[in-house]
Structure formats: structure tokens, C-alpha cells
HTML snippet that shows the backbone in 3Dmol.js (N, CA, C, O; Angstrom):
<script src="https://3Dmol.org/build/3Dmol-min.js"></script>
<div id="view" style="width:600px;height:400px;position:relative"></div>
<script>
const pdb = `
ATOM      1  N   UNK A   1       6.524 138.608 -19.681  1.00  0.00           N
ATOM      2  CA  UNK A   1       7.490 139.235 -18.810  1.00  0.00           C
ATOM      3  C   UNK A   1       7.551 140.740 -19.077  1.00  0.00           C
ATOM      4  O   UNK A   1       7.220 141.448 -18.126  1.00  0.00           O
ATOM      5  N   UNK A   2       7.871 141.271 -20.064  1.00  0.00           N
ATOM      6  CA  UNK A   2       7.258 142.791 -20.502  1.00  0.00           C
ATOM      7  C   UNK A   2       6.117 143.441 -19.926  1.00  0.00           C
ATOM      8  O   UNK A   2       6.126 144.664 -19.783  1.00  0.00           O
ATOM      9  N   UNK A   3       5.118 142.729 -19.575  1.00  0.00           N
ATOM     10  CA  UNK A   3       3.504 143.603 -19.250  1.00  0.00           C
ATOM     11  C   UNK A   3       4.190 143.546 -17.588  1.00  0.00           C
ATOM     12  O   UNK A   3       3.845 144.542 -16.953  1.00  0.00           O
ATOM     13  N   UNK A   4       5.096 142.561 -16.775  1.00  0.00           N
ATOM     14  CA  UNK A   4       5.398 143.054 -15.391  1.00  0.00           C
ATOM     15  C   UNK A   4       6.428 143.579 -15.312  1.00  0.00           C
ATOM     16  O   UNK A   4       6.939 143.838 -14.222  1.00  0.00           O
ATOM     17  N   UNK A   5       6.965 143.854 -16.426  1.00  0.00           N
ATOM     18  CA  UNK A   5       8.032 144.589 -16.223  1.00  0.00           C
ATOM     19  C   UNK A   5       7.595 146.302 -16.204  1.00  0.00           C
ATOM     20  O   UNK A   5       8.149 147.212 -15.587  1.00  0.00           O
ATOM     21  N   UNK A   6       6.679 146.341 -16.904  1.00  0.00           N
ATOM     22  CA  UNK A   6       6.166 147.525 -17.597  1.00  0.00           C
ATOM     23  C   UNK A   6       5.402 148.400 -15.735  1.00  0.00           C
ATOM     24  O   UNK A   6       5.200 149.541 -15.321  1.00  0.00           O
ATOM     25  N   UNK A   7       5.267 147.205 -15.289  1.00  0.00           N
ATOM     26  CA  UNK A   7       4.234 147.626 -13.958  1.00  0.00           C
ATOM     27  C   UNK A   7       5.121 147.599 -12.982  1.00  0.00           C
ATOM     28  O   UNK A   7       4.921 148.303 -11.992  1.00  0.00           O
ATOM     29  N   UNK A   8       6.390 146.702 -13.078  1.00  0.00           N
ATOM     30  CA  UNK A   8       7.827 147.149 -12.286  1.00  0.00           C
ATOM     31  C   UNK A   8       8.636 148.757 -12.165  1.00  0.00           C
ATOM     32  O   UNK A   8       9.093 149.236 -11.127  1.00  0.00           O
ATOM     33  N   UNK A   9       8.650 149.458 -13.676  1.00  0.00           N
ATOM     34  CA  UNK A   9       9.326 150.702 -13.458  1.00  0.00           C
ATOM     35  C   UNK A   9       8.399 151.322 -12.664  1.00  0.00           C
ATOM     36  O   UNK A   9       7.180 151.326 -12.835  1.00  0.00           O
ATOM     37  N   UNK A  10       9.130 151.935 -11.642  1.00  0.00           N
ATOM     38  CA  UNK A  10       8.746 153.241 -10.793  1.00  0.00           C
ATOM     39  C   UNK A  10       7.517 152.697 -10.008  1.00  0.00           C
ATOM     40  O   UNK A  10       6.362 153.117  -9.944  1.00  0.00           O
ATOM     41  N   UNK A  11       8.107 151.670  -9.453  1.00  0.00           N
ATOM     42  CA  UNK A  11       6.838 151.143  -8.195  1.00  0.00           C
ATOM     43  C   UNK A  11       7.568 150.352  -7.369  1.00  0.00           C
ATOM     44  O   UNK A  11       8.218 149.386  -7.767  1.00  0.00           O
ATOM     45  N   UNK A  12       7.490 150.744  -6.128  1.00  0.00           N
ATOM     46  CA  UNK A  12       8.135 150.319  -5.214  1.00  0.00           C
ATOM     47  C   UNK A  12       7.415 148.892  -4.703  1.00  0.00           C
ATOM     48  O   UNK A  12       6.233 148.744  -5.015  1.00  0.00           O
ATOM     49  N   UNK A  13       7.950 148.037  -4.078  1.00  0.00           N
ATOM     50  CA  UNK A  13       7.099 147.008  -3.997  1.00  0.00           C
ATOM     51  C   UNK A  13       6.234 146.914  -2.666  1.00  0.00           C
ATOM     52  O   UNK A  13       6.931 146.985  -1.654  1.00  0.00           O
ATOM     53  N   UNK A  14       4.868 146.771  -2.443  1.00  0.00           N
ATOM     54  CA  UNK A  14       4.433 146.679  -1.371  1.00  0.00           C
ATOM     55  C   UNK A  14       4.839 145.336  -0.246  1.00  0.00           C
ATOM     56  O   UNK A  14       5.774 144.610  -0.583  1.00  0.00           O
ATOM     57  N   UNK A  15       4.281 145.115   0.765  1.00  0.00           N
ATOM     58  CA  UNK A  15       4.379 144.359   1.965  1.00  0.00           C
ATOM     59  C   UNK A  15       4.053 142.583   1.009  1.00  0.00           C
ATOM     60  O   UNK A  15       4.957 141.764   0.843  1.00  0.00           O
ATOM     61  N   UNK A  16       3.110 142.448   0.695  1.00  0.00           N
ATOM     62  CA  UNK A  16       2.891 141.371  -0.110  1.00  0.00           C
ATOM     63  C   UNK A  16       3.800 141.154  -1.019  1.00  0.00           C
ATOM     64  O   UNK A  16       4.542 140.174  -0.945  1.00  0.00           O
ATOM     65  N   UNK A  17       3.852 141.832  -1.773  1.00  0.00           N
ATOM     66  CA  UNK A  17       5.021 141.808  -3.013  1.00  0.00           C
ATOM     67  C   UNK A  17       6.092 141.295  -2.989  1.00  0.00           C
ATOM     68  O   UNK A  17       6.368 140.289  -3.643  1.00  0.00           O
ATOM     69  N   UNK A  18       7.189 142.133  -1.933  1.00  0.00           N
ATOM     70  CA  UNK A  18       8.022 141.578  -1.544  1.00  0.00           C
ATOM     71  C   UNK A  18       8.504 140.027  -0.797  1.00  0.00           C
ATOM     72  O   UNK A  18       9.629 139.821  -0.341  1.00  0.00           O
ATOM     73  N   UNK A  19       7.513 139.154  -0.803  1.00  0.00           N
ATOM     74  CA  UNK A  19       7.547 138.174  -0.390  1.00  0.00           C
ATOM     75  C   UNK A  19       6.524 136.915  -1.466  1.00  0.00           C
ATOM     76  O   UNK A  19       6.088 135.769  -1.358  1.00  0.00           O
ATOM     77  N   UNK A  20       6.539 137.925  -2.373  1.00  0.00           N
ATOM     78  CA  UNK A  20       5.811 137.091  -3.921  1.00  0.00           C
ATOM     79  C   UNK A  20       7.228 136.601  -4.500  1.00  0.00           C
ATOM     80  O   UNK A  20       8.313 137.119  -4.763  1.00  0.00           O
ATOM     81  N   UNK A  21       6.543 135.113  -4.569  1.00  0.00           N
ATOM     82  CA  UNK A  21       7.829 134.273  -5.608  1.00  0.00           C
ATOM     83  C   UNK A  21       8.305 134.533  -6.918  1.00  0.00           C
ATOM     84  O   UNK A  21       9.388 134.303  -7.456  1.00  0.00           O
ATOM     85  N   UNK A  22       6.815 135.289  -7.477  1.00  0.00           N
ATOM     86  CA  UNK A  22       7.168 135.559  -8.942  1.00  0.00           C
ATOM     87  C   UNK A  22       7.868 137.141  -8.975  1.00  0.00           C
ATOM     88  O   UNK A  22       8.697 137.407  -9.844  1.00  0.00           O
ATOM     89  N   UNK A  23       7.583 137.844  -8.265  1.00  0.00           N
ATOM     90  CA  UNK A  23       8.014 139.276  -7.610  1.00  0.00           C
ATOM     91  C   UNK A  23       9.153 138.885  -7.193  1.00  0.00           C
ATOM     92  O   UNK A  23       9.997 139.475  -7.866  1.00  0.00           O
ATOM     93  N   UNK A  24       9.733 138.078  -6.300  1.00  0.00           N
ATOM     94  CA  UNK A  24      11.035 137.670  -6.027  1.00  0.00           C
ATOM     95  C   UNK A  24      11.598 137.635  -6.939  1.00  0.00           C
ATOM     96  O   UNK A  24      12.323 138.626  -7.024  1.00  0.00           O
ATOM     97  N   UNK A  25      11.705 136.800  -7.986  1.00  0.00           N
ATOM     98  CA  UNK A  25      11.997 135.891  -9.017  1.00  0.00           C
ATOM     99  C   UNK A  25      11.998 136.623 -10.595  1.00  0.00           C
ATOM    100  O   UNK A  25      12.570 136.111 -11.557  1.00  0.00           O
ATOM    101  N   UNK A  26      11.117 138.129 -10.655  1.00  0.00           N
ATOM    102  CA  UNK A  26      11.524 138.851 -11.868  1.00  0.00           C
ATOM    103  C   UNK A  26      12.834 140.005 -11.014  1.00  0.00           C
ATOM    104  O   UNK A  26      13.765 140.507 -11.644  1.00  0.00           O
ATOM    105  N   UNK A  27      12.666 140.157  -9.954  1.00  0.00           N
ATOM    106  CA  UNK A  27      13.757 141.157  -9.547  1.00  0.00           C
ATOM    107  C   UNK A  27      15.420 140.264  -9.610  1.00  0.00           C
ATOM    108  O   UNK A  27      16.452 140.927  -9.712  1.00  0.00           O
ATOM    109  N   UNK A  28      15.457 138.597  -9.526  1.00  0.00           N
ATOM    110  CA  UNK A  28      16.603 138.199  -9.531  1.00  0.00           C
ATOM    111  C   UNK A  28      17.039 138.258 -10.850  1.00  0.00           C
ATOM    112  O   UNK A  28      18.241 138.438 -11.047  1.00  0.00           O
ATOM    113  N   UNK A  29      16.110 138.111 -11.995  1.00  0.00           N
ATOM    114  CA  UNK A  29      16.145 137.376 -13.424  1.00  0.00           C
ATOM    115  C   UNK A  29      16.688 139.197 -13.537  1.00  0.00           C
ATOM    116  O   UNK A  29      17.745 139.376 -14.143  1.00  0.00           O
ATOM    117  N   UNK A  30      16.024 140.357 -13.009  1.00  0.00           N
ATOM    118  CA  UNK A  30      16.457 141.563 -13.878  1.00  0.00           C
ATOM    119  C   UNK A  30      18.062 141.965 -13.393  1.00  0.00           C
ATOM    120  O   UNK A  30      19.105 142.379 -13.900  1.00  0.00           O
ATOM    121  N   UNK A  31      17.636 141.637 -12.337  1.00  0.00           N
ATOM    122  CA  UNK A  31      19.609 142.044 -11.845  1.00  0.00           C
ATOM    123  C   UNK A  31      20.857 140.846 -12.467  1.00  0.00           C
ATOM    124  O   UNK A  31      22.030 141.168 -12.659  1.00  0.00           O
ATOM    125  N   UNK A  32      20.424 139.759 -12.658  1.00  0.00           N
ATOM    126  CA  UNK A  32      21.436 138.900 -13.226  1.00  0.00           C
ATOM    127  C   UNK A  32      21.555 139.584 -14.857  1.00  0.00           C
ATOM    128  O   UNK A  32      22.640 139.696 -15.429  1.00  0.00           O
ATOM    129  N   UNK A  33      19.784 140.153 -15.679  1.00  0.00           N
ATOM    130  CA  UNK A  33      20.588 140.204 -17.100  1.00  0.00           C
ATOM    131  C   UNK A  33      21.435 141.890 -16.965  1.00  0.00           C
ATOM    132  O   UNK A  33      22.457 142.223 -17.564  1.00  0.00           O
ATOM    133  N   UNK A  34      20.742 142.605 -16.136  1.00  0.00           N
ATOM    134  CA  UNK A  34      21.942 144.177 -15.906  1.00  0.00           C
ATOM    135  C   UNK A  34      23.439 144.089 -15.642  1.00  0.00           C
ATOM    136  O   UNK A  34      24.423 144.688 -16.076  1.00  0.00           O
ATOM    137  N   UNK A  35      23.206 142.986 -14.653  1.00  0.00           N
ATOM    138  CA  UNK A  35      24.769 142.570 -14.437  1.00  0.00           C
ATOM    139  C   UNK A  35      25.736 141.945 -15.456  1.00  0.00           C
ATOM    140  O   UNK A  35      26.926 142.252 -15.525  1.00  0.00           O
ATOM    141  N   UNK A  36      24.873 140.668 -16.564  1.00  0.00           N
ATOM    142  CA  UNK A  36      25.832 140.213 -17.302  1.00  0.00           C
ATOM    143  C   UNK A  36      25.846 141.368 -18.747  1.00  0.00           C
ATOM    144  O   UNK A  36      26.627 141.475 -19.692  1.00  0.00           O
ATOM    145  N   UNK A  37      25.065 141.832 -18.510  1.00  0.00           N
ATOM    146  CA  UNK A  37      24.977 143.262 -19.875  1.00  0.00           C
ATOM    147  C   UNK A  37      26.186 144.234 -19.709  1.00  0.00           C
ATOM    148  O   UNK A  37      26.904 144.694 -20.597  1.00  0.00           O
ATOM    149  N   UNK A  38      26.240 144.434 -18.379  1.00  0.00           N
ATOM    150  CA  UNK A  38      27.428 145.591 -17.567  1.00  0.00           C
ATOM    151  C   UNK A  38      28.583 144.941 -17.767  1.00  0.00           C
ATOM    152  O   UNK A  38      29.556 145.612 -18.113  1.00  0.00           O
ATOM    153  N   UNK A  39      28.700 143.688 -17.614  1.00  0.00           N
ATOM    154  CA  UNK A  39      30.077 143.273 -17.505  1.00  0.00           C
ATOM    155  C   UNK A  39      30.820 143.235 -18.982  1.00  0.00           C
ATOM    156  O   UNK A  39      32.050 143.266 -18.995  1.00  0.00           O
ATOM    157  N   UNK A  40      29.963 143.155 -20.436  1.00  0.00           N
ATOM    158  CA  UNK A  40      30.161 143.310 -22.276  1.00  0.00           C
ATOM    159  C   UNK A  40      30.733 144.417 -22.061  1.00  0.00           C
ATOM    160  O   UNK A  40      31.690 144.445 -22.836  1.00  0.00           O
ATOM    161  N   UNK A  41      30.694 145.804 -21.166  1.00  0.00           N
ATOM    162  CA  UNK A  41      30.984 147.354 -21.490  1.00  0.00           C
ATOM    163  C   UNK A  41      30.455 147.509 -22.619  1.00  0.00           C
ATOM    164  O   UNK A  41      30.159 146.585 -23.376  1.00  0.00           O
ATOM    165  N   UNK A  42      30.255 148.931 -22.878  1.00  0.00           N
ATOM    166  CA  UNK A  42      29.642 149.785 -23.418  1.00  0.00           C
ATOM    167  C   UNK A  42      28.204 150.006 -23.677  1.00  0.00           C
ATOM    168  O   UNK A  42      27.566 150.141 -24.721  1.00  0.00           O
ATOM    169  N   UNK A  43      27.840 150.004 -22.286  1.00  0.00           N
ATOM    170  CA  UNK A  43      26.166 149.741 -22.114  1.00  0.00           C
ATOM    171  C   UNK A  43      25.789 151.017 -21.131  1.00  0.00           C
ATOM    172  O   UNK A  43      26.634 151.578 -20.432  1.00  0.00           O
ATOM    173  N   UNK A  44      24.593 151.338 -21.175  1.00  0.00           N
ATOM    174  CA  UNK A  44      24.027 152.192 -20.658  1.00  0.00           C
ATOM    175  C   UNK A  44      22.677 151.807 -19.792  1.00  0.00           C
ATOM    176  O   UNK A  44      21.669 151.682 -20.487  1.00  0.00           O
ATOM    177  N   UNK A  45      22.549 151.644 -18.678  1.00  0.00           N
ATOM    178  CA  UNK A  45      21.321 151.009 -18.018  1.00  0.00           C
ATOM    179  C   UNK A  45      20.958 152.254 -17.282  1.00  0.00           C
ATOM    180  O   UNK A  45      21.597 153.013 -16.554  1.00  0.00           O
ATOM    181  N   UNK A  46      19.771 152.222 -17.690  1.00  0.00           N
ATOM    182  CA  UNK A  46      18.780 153.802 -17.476  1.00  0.00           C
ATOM    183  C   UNK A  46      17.957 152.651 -16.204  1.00  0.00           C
ATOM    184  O   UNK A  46      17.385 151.586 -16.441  1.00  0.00           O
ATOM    185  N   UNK A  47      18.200 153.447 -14.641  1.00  0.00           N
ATOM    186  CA  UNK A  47      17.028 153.157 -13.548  1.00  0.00           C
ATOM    187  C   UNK A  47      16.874 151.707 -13.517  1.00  0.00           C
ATOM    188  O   UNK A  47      17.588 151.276 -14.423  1.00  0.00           O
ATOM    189  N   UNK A  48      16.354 150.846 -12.982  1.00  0.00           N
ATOM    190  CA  UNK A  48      16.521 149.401 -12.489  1.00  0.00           C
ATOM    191  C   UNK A  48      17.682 149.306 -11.776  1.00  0.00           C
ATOM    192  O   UNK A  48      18.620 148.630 -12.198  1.00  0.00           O
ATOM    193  N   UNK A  49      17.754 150.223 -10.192  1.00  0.00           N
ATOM    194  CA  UNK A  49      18.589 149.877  -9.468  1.00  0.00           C
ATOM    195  C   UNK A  49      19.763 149.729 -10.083  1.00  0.00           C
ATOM    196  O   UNK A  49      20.621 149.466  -9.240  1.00  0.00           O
ATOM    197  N   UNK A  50      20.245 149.784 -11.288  1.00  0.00           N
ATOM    198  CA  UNK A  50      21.545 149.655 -11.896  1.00  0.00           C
ATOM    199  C   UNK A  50      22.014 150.183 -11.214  1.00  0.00           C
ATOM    200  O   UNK A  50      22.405 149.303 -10.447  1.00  0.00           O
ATOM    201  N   UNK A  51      22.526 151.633 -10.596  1.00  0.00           N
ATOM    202  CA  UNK A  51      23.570 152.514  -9.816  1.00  0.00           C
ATOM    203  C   UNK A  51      23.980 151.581  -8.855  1.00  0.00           C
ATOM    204  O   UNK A  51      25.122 151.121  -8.817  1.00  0.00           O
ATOM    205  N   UNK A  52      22.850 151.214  -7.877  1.00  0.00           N
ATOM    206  CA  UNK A  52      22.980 150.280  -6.919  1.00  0.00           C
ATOM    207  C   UNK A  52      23.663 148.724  -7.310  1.00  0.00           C
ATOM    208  O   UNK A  52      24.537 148.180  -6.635  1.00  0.00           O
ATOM    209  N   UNK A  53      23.283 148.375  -8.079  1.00  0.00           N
ATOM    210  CA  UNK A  53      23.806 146.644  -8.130  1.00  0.00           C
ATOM    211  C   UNK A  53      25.209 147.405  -8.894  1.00  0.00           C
ATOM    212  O   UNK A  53      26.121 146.598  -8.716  1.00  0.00           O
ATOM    213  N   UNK A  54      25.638 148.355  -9.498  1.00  0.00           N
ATOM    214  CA  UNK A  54      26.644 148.332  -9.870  1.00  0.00           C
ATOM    215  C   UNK A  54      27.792 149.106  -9.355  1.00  0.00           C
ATOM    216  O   UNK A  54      28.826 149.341  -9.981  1.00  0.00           O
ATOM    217  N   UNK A  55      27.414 149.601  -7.756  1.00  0.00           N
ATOM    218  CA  UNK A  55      28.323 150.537  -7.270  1.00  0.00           C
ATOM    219  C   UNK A  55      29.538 150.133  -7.050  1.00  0.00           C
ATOM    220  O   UNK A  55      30.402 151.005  -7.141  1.00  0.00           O
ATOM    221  N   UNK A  56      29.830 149.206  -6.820  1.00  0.00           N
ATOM    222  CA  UNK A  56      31.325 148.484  -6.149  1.00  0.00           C
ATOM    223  C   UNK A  56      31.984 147.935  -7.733  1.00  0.00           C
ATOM    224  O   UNK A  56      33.082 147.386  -7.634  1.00  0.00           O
ATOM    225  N   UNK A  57      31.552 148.015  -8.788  1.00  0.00           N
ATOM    226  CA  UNK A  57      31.974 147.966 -10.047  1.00  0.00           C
ATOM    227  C   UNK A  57      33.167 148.880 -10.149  1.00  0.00           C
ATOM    228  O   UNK A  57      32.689 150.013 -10.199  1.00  0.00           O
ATOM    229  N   UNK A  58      34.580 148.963 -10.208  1.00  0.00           N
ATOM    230  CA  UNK A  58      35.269 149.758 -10.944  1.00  0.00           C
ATOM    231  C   UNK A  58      35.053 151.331 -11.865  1.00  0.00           C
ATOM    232  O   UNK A  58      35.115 152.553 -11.733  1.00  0.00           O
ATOM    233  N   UNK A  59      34.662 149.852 -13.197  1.00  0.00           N
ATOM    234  CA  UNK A  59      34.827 151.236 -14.479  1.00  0.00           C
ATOM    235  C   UNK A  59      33.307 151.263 -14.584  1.00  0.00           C
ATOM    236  O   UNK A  59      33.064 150.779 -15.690  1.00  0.00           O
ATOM    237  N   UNK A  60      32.287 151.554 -14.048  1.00  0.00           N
ATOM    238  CA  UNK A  60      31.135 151.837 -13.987  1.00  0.00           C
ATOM    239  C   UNK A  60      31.211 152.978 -13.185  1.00  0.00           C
ATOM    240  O   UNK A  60      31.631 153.134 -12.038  1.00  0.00           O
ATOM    241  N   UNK A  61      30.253 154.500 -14.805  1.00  0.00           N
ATOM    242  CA  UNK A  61      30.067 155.537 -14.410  1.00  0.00           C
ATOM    243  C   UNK A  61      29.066 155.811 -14.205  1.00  0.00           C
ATOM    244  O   UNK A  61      28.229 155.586 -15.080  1.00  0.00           O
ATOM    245  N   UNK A  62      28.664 156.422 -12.967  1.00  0.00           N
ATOM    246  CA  UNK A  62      27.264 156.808 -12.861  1.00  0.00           C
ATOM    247  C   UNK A  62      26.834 158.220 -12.488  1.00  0.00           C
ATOM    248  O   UNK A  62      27.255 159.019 -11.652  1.00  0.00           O
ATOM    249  N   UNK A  63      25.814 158.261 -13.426  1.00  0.00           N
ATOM    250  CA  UNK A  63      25.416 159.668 -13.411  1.00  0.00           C
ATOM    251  C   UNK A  63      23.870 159.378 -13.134  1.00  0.00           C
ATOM    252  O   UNK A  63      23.090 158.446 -13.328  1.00  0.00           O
ATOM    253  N   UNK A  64      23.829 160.757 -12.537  1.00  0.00           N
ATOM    254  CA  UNK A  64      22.426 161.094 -12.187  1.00  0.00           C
ATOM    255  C   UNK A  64      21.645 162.609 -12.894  1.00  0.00           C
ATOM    256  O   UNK A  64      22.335 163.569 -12.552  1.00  0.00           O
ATOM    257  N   UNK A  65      20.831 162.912 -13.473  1.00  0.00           N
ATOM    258  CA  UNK A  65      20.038 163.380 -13.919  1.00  0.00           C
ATOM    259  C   UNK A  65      18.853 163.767 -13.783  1.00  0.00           C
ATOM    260  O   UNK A  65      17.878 163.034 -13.947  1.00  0.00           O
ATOM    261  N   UNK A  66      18.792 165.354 -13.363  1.00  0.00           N
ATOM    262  CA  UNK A  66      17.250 165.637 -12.492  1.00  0.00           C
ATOM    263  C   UNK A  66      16.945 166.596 -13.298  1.00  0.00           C
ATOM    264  O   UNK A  66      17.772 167.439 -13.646  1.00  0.00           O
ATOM    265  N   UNK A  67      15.727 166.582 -13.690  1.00  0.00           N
ATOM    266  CA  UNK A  67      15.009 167.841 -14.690  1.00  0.00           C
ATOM    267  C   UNK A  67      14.882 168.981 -13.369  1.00  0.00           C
ATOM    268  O   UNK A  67      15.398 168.750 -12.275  1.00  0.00           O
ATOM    269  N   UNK A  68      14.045 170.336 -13.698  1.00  0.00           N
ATOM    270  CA  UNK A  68      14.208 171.066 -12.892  1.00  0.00           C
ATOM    271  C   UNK A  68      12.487 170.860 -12.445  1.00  0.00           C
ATOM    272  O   UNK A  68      11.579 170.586 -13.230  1.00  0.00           O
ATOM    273  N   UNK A  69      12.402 171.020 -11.373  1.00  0.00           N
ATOM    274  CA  UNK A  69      11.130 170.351 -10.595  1.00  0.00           C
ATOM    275  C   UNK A  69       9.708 170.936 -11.432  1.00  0.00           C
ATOM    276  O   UNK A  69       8.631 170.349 -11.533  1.00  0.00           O
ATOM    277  N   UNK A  70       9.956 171.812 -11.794  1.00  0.00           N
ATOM    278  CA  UNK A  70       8.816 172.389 -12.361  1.00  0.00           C
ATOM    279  C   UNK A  70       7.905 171.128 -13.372  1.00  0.00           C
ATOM    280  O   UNK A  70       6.837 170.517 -13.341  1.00  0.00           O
ATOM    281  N   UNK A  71       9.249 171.257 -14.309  1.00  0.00           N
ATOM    282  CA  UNK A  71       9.308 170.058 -15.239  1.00  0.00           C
ATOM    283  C   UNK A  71       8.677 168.429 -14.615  1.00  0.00           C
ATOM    284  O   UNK A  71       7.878 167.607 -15.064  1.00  0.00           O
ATOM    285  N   UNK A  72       9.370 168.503 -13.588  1.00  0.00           N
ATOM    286  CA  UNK A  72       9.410 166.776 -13.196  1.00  0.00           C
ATOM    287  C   UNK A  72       7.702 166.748 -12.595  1.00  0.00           C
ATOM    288  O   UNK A  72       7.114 165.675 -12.464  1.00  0.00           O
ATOM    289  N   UNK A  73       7.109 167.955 -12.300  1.00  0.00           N
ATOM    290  CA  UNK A  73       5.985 167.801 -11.862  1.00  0.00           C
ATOM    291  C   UNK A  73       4.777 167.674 -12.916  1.00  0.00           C
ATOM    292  O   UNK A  73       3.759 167.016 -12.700  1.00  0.00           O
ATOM    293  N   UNK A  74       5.054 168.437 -14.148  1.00  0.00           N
ATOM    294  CA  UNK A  74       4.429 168.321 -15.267  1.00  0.00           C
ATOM    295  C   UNK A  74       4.085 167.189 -15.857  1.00  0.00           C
ATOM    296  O   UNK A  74       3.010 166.720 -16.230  1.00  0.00           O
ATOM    297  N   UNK A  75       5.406 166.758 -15.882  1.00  0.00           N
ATOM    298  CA  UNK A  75       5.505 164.920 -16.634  1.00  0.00           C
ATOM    299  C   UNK A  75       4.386 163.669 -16.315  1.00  0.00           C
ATOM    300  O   UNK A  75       3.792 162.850 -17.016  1.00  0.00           O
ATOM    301  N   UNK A  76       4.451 164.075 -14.470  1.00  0.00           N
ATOM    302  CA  UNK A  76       3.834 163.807 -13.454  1.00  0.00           C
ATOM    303  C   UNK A  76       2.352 163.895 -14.001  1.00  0.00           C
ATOM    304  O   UNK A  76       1.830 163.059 -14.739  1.00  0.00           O
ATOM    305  N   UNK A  77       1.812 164.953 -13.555  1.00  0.00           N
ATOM    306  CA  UNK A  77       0.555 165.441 -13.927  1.00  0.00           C
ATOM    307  C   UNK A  77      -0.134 164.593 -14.905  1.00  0.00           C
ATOM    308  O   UNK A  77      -1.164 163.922 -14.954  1.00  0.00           O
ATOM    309  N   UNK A  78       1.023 164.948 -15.794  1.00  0.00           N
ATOM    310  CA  UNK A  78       0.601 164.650 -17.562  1.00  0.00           C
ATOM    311  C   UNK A  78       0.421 162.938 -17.561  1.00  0.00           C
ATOM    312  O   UNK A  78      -0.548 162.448 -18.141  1.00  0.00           O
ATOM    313  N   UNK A  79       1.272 162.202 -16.972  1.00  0.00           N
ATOM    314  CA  UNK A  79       0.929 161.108 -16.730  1.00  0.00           C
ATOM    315  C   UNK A  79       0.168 160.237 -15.528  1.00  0.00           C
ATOM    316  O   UNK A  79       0.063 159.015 -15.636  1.00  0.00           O
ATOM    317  N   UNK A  80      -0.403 161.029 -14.263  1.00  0.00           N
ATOM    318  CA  UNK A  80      -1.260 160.522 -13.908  1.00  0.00           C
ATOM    319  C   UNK A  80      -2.491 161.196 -14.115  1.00  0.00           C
ATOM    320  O   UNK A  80      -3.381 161.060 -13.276  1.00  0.00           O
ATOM    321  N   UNK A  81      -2.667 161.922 -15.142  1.00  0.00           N
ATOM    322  CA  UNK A  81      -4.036 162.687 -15.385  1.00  0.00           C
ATOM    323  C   UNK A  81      -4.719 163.333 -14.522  1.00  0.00           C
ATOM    324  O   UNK A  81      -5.928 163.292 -14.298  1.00  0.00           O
ATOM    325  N   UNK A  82      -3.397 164.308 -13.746  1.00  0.00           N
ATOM    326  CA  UNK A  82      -4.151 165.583 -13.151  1.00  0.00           C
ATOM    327  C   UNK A  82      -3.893 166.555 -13.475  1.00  0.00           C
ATOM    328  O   UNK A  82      -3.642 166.827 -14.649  1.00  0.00           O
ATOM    329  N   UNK A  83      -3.872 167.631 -12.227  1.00  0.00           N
ATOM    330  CA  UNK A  83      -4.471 169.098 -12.726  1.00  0.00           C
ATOM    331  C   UNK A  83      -4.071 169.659 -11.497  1.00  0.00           C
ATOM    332  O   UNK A  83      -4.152 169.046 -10.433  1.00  0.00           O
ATOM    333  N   UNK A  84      -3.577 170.984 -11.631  1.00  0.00           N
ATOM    334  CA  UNK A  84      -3.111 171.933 -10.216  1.00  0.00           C
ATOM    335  C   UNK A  84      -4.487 172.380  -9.903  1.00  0.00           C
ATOM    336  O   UNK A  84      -4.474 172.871  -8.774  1.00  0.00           O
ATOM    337  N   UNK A  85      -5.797 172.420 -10.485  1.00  0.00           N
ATOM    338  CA  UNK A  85      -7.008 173.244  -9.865  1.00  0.00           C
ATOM    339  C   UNK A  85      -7.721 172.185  -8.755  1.00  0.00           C
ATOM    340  O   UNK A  85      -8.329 171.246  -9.270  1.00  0.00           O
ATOM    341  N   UNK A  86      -7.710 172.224  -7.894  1.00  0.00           N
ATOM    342  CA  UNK A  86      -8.565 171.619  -6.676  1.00  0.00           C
ATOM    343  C   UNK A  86      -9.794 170.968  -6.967  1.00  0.00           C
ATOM    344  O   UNK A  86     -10.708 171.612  -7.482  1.00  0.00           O
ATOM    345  N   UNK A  87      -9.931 169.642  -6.667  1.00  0.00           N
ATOM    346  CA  UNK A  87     -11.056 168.896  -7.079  1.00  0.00           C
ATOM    347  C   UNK A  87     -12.140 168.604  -5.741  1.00  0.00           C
ATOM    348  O   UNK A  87     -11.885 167.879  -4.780  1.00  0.00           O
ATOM    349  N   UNK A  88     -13.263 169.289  -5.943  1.00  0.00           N
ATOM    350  CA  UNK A  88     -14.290 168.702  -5.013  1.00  0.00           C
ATOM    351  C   UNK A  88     -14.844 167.276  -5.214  1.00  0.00           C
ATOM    352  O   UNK A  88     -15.383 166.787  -6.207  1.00  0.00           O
ATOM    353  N   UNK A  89     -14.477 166.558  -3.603  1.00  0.00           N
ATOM    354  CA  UNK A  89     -14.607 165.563  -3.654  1.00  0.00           C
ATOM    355  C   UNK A  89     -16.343 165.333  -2.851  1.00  0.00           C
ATOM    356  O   UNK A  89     -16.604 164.598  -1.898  1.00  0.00           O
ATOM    357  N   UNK A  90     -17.304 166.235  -3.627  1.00  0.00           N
ATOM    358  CA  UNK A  90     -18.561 166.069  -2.853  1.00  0.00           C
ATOM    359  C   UNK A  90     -19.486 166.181  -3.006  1.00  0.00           C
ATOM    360  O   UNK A  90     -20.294 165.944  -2.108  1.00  0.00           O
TER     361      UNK A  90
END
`;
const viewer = $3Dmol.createViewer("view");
viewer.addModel(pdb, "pdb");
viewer.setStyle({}, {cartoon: {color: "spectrum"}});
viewer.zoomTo();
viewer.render();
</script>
């Protein structure tokens, strides 16, 4: 469950996906354990739709957090292994 979870952050689900049982079925299993984690208090759930499954929550604070783009593009780069110099594709 870890190695699809790992391929879950920051991927939206395609046309197939969304109608995969096991794809169905890790998105119910992750929102039921965020939800019963949220409801202990004093928890912090970083991204997994948390904001969303927990908006109509009361004492649930949510904050959002944006580096300054420069930054967020770097990270980027750095992790899909590119480069601002133009690549000939020929």
C-alpha cells in the first residue's frame, strides 16, 4: 500500500483510474484513516485532499502555503530532471 501511495501524491487520476476498483478503494481507505486521525485532534495532515474532506469540520484549521514561484519551479526541475536550456529534439 505505500509503493501506491507513493505514486498517489501529486497525480491526478486519469480517465481509467478513476473507475479502477483498487484506485477507488485506496482513495476510500485514505479518506476514512484522515478522517478518523482528524477527529483524535492534534494532528496535522499535509495535502491528501485533507482541506477538502475536512472543510465543513468546525475546529479544523487550514492553512495554505506557497513558496515563491521561483522556488516552486526549482523543486520542480530538480525533481523531474530538467533544465531551463532548450533541448533539441532532432
Amino acid at each position: 500500500m505505500e509503493e501506491f501511495g507513493k505514486e498517489f501524491d501529486e497525480h491526478y487520476p486519469n480517465m481509467w483510474e478513476r473507475f479502477d476498483r483498487s484506485y477507488t478503494g485506496f482513495v476510500i481507505l485514505s479518506q476514512s484513516i484522515i478522517l478518523s486521525h482528524a477527529l483524535k485532534d492534534n494532528v496535522i495532515i499535509v495535502g491528501r485532499g485533507g482541506n477538502f474532506l475536512l472543510r465543513d469540520v468546525p475546529f479544523a484549521l487550514n492553512v495554505r502555503i506557497i513558496a515563491p514561484r521561483e522556488q516552486r519551479l526549482e523543486a520542480i526541475m530538480k525533481r523531474e530532471n530538467l533544465s531551463r536550456e532548450p533541448q533539441n529534439s532532432w
